[in-house]
Backbone as JSON Lines, residues from 0, in Angstrom:
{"i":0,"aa":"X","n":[80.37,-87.7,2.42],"ca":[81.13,-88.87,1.98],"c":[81.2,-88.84,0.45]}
{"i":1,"aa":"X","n":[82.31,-88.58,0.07],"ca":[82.31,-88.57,-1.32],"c":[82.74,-89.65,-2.29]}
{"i":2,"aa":"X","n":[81.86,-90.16,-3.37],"ca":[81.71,-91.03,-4.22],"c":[83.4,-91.05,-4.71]}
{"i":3,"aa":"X","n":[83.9,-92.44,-4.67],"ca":[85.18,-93.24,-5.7],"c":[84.31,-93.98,-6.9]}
{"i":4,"aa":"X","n":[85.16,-93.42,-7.82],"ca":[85.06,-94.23,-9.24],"c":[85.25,-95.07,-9.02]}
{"i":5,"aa":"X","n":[84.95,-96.24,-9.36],"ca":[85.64,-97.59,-9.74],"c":[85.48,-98.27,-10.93]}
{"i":6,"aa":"X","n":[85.87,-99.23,-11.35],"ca":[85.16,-100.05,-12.42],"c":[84.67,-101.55,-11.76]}
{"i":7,"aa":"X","n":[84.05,-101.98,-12.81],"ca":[82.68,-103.29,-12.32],"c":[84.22,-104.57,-11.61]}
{"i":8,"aa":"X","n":[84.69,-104.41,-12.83],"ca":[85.95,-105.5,-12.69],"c":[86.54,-105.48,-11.3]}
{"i":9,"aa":"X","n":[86.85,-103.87,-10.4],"ca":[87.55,-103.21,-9.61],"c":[86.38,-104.2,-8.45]}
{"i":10,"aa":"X","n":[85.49,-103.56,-8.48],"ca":[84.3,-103.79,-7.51],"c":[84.53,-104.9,-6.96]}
{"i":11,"aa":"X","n":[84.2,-105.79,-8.08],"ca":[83.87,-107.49,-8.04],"c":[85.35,-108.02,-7.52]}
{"i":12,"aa":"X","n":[86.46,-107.48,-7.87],"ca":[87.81,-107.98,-7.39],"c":[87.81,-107.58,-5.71]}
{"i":13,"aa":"X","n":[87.3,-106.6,-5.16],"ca":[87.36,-105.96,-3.94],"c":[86.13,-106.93,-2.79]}
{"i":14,"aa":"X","n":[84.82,-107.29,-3.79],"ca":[83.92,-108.3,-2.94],"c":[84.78,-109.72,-2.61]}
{"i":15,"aa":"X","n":[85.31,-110.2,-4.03],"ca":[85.89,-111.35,-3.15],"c":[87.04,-111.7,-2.12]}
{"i":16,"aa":"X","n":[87.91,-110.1,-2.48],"ca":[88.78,-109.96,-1.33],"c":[88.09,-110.07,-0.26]}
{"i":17,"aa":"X","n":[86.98,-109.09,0.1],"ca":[86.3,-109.28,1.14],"c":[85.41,-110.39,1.66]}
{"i":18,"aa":"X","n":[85.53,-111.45,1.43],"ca":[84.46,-112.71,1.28],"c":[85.91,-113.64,1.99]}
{"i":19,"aa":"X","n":[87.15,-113.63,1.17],"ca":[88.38,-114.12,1.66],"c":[88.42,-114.28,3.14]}
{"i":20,"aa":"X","n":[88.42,-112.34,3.43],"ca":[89.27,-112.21,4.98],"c":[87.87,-112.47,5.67]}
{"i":21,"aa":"X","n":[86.37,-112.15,5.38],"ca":[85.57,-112.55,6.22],"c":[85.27,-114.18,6.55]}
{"i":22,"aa":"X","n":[85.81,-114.78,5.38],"ca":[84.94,-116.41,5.59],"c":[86.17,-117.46,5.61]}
{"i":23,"aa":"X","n":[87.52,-116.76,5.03],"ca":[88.73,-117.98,5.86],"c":[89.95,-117.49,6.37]}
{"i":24,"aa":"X","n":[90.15,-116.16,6.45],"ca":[91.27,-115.04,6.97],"c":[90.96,-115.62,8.3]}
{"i":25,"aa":"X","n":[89.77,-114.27,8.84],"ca":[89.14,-114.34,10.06],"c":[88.71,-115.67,10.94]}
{"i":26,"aa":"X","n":[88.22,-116.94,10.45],"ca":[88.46,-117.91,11.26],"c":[89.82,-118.64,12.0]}
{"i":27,"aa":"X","n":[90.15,-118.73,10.98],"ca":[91.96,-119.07,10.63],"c":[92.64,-118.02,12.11]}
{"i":28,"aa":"X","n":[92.48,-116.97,11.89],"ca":[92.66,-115.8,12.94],"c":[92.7,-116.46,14.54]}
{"i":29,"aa":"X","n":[91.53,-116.51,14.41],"ca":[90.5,-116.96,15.23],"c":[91.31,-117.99,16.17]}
{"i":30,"aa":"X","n":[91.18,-119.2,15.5],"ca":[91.84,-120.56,15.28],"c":[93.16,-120.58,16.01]}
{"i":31,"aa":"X","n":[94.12,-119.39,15.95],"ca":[95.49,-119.22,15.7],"c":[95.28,-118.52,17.38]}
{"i":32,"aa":"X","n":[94.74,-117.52,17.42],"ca":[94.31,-116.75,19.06],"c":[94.26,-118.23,20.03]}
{"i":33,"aa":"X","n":[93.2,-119.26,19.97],"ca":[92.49,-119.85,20.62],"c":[93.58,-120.53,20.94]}
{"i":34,"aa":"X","n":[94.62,-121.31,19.72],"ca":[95.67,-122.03,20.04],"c":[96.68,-121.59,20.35]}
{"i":35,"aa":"X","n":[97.16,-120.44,20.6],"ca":[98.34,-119.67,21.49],"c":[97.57,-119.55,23.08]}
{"i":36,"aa":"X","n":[96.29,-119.18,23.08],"ca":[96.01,-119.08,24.36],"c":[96.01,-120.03,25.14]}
{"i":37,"aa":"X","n":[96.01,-121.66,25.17],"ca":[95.93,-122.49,25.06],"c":[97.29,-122.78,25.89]}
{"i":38,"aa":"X","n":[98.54,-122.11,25.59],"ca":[99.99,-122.52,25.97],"c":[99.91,-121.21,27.09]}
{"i":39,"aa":"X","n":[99.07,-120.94,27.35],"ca":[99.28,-120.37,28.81],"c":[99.33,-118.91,28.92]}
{"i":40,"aa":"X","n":[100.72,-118.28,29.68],"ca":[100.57,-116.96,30.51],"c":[100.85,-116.43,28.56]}
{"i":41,"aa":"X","n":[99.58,-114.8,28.67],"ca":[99.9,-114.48,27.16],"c":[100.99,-113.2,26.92]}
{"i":42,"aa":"X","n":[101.52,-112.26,28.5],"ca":[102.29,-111.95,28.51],"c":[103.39,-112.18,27.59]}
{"i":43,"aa":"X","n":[104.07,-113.14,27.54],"ca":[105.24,-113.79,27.07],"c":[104.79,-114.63,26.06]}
{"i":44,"aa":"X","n":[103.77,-114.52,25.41],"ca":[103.07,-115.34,24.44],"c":[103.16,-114.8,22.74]}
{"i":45,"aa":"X","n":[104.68,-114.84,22.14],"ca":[104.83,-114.27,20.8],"c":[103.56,-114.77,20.23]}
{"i":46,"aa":"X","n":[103.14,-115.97,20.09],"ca":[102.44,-116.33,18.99],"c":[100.8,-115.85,18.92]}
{"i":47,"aa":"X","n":[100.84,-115.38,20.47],"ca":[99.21,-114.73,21.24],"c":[99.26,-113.28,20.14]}
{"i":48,"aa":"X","n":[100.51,-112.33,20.64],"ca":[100.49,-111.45,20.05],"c":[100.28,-111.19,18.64]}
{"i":49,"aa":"X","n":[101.13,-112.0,17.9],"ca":[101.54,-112.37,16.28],"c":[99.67,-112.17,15.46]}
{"i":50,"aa":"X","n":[99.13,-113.36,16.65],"ca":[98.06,-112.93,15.95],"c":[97.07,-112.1,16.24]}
{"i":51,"aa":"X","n":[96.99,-111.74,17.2],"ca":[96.01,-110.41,17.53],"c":[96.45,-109.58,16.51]}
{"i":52,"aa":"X","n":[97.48,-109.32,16.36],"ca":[97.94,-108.19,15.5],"c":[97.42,-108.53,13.85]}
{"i":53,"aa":"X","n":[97.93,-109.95,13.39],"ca":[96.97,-109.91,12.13],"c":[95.79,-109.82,12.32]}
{"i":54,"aa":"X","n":[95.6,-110.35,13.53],"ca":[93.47,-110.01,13.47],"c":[93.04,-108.4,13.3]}
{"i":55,"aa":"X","n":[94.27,-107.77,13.95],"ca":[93.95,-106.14,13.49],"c":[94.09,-105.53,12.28]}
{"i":56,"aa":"X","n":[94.67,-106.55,11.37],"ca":[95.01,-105.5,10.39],"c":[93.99,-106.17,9.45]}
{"i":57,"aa":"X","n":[93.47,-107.77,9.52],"ca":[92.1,-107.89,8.99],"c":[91.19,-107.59,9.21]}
{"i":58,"aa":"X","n":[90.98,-107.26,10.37],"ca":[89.65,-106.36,10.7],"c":[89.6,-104.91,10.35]}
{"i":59,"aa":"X","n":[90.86,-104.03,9.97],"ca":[90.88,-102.72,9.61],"c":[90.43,-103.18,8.08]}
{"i":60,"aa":"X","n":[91.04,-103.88,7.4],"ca":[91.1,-104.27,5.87],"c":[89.49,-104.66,5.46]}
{"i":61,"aa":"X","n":[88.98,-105.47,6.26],"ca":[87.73,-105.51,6.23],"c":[86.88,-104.27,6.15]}
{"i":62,"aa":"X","n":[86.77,-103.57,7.05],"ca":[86.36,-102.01,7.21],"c":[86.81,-101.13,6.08]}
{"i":63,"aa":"X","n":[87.93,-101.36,5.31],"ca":[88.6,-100.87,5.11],"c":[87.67,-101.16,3.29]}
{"i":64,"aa":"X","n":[87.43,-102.42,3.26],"ca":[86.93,-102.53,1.89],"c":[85.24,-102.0,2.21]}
{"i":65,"aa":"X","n":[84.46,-101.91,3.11],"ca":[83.86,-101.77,3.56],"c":[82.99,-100.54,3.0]}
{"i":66,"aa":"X","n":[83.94,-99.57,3.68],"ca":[83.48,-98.42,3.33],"c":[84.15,-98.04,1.55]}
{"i":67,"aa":"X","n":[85.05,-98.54,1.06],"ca":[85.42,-98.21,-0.2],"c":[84.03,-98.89,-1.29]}
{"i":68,"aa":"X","n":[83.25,-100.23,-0.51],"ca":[82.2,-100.12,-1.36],"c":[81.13,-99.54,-1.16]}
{"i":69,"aa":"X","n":[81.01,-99.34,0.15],"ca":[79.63,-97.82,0.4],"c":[79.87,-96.45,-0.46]}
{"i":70,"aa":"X","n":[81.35,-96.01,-0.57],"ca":[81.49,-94.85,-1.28],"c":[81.76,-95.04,-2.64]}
{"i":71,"aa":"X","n":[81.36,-96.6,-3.75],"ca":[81.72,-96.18,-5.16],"c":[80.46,-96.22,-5.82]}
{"i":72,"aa":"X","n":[81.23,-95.51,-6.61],"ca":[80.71,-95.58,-7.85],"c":[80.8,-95.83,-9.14]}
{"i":73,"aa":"X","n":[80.03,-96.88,-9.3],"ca":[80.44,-98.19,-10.63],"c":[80.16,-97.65,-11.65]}
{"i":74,"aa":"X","n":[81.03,-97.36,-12.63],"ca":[81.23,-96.61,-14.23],"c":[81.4,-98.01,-15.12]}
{"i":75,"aa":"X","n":[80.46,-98.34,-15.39],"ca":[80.76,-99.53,-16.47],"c":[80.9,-98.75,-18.25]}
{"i":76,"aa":"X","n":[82.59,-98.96,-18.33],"ca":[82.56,-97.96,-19.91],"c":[82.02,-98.8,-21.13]}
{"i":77,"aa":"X","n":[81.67,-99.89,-20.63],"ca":[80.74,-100.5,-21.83],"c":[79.66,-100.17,-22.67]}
{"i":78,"aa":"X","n":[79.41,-99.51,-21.32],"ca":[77.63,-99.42,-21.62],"c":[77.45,-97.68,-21.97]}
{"i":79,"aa":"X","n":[79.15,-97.05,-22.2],"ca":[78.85,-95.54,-22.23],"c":[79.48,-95.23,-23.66]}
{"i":80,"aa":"X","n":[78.79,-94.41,-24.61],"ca":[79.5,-94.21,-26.01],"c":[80.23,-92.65,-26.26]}
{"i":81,"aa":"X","n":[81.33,-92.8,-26.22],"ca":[81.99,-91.74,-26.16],"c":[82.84,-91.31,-27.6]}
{"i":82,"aa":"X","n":[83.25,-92.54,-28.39],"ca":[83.44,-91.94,-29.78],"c":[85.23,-91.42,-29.68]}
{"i":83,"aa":"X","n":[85.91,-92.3,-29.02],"ca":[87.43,-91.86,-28.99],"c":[87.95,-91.03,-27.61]}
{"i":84,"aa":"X","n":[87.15,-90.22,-27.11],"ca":[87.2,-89.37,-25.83],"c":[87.79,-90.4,-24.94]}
{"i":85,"aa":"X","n":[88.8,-90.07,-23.87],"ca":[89.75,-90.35,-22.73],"c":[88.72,-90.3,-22.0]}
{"i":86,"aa":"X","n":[87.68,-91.38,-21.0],"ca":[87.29,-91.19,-20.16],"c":[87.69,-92.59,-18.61]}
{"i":87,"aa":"X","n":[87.08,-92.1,-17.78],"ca":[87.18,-92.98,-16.57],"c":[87.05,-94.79,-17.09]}
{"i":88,"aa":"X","n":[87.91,-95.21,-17.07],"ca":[87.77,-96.93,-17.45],"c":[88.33,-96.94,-18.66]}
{"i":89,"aa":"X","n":[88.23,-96.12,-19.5],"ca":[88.77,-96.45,-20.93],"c":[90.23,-97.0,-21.05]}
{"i":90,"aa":"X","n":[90.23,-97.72,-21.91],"ca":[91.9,-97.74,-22.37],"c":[92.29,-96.84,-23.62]}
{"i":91,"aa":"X","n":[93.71,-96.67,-22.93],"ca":[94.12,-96.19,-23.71],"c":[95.51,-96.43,-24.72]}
{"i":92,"aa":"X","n":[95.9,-96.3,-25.98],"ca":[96.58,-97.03,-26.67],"c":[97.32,-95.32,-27.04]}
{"i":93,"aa":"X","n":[99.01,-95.65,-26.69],"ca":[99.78,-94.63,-26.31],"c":[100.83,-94.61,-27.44]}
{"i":94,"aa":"X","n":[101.52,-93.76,-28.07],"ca":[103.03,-93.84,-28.53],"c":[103.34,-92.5,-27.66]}
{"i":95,"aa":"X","n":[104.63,-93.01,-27.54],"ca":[105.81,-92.4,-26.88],"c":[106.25,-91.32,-27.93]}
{"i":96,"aa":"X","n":[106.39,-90.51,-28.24],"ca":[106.96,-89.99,-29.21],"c":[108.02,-90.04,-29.01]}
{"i":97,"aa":"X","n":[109.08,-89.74,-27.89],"ca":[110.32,-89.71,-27.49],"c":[111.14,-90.73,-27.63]}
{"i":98,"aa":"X","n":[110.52,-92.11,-27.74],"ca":[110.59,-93.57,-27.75],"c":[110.44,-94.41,-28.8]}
{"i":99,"aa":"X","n":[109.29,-93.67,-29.26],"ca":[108.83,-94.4,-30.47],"c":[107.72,-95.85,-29.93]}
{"i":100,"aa":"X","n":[108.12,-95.62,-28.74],"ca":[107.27,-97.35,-27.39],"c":[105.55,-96.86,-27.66]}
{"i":101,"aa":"X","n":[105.41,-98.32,-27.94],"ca":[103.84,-98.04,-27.91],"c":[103.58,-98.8,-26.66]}
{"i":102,"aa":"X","n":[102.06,-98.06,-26.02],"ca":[102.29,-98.27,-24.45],"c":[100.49,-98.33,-24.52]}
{"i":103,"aa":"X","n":[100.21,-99.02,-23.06],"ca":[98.33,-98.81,-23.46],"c":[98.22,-99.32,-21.77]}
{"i":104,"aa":"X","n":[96.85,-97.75,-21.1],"ca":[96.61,-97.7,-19.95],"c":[95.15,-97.92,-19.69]}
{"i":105,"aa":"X","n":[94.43,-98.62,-18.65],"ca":[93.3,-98.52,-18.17],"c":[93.49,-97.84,-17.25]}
{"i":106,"aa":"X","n":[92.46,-96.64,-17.21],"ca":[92.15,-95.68,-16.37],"c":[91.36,-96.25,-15.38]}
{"i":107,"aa":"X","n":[91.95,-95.82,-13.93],"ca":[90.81,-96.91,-12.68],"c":[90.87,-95.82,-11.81]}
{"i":108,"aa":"X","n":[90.41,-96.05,-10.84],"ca":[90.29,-96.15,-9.68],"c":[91.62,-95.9,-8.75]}
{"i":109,"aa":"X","n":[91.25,-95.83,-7.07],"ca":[92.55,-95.71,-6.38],"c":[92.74,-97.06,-6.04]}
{"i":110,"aa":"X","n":[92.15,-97.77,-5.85],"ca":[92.22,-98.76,-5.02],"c":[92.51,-100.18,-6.39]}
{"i":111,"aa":"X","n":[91.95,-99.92,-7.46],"ca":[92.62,-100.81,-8.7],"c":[94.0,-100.47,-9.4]}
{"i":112,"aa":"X","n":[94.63,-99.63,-9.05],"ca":[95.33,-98.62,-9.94],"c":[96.79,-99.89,-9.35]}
{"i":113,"aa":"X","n":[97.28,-100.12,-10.78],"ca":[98.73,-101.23,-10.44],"c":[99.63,-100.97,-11.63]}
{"i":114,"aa":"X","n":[100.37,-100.15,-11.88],"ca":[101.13,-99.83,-12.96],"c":[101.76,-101.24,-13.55]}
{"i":115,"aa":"X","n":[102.07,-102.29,-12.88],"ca":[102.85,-102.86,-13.46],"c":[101.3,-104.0,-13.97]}
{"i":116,"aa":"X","n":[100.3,-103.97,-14.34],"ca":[99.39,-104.47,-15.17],"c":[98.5,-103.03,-15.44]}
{"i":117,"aa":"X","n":[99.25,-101.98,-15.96],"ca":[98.57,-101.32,-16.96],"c":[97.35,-100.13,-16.15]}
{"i":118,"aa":"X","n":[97.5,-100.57,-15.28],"ca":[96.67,-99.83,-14.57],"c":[96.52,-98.15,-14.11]}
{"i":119,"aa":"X","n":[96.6,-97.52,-14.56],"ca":[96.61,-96.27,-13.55],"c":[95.74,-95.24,-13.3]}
{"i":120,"aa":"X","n":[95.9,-94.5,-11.81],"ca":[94.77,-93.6,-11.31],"c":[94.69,-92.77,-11.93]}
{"i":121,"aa":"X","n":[93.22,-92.5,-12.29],"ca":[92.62,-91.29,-12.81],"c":[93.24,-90.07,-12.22]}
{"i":122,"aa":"X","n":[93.59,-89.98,-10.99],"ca":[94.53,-88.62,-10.15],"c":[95.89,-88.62,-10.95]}
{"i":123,"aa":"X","n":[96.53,-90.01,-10.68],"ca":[98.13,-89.67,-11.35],"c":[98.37,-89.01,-12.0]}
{"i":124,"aa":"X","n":[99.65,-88.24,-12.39],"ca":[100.23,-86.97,-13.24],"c":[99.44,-87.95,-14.8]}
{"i":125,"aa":"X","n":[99.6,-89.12,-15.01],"ca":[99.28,-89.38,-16.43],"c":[97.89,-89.5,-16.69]}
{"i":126,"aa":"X","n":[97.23,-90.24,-15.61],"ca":[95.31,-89.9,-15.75],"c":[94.92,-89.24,-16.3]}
{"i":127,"aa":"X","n":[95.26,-87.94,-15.34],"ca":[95.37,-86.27,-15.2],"c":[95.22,-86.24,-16.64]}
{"i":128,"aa":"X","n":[96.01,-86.06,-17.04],"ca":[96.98,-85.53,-18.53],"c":[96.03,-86.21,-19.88]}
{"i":129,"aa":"X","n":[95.6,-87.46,-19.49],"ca":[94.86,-87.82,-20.31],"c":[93.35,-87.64,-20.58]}
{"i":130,"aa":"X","n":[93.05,-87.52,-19.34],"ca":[91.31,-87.6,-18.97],"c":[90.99,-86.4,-20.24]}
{"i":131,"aa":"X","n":[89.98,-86.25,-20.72],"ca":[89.05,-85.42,-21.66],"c":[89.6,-85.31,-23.0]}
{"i":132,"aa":"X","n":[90.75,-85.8,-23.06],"ca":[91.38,-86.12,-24.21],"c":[91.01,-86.92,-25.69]}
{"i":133,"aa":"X","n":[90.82,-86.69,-27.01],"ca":[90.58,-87.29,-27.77],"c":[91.69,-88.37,-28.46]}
{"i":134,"aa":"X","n":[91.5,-89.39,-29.31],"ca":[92.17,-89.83,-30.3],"c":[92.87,-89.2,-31.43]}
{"i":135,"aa":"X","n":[93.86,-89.49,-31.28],"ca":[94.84,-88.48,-32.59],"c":[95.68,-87.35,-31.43]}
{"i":136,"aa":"X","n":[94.83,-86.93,-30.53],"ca":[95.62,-85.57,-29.87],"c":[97.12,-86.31,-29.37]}
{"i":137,"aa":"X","n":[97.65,-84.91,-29.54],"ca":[98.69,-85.07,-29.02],"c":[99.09,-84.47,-27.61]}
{"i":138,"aa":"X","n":[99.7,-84.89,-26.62],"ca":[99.57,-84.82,-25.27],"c":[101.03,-84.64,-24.61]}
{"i":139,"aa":"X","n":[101.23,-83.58,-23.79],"ca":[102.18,-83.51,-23.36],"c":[102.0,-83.08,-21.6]}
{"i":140,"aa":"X","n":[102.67,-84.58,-20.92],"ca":[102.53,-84.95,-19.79],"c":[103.49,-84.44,-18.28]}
{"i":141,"aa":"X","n":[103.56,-83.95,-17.48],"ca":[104.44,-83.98,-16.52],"c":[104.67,-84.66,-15.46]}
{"i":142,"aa":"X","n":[105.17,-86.08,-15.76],"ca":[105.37,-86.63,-14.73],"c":[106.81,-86.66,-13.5]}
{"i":143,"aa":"X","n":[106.39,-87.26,-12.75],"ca":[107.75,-87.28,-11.82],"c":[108.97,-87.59,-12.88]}
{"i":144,"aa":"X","n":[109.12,-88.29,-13.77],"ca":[110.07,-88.57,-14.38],"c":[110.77,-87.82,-14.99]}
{"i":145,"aa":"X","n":[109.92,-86.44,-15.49],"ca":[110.26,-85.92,-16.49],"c":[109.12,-85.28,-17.35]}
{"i":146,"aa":"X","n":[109.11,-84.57,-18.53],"ca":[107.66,-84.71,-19.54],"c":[107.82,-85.74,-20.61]}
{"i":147,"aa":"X","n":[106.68,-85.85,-20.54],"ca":[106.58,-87.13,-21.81],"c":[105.4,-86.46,-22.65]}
{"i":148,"aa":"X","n":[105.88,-87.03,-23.84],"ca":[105.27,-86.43,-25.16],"c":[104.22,-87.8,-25.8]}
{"i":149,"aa":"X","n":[102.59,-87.82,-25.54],"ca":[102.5,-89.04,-25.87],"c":[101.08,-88.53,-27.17]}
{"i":150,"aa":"X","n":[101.21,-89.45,-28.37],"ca":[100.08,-89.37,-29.28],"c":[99.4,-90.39,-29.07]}
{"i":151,"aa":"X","n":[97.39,-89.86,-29.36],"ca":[96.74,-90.66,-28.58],"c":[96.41,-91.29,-29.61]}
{"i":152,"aa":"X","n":[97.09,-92.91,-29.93],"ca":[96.26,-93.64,-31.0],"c":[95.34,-94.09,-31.16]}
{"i":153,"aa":"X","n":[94.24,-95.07,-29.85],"ca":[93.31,-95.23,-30.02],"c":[92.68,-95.23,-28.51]}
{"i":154,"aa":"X","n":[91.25,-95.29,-28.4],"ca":[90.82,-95.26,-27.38],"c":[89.45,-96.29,-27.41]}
{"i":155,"aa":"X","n":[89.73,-97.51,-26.32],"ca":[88.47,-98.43,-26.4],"c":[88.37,-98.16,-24.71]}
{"i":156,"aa":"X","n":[86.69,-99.12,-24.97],"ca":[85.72,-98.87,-23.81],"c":[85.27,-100.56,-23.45]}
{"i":157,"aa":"X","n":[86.6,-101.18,-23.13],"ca":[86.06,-102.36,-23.1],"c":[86.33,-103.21,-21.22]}
């Protein structure tokens, strides 16, 4: 079983998901079964079905966060001194050269990774491209889009 990175932030966002579907998803569920069964034959019972089926996909999701916290492993970049180096959690503070766009990524995880708040996987073509990387370097990326030409302005561990 092999260890996922995560960060502390990632973790703690993933426990209370899981606290959600275990302590008011799953009753609610519950609740929703008891009162379709209630109206009789469940054959012909949309609303019987409707929810068995969310009860399946909270009970996979459950499992599902389950084992993603048995297999991580919590990288808090606070507490690690790296001196400008691109590592796991860091942010990173980007120019575009092509653009001139200044741009800035936290490196996560699979399961934190949300481009549209800055987020992205350490795997992605841009992770990739960045990971071991210093401040000042200059970096040239291949993503699906295209290559991108990016200089690394700064790098925090916060």
């Amino acid at each position: 079983m092999d260890k996922e990175p995560i960060t502390l932030n990632g973790l703690n966002k993933l426990k209370e998901e899981l606290v959600f579907l275990k302590e008011k998803k799953r009753p609610e569920i519950v609740a929703a079964i008891a009162e379709a069964r209630s109206h009789g034959d469940l054959k012909e019972n949309a609303e019987y079905h409707a929810a068995k089926e969310e009860q399946s996909h909270n009970e996979g999701r459950i499992t599902e966060i389950n084992d993603i916290i048995a297999r991580a492993n919590v990288i808090d970049v606070t507490k690690l001194n790296n001196e400008g180096k691109v590592i796991f959690g860091s942010t990173v503070y980007l120019e575009d050269l092509d653009t001139g766009e200044q741009i800035n990524y936290k490196i996560v995880g699979r399961d934190e990774a949300d481009l549209k708040q800055k987020l992205i996987f350490f795997q992605s073509p841009i992770g990739k491209g960045l990971i071991g990387k210093n401040k000042s370097d200059l970096v040239e990326i291949n993503t699906p889009s295209g290559v991108k030409n990016f200089e690394i302005k700064d790098v925090k561990y916060i």
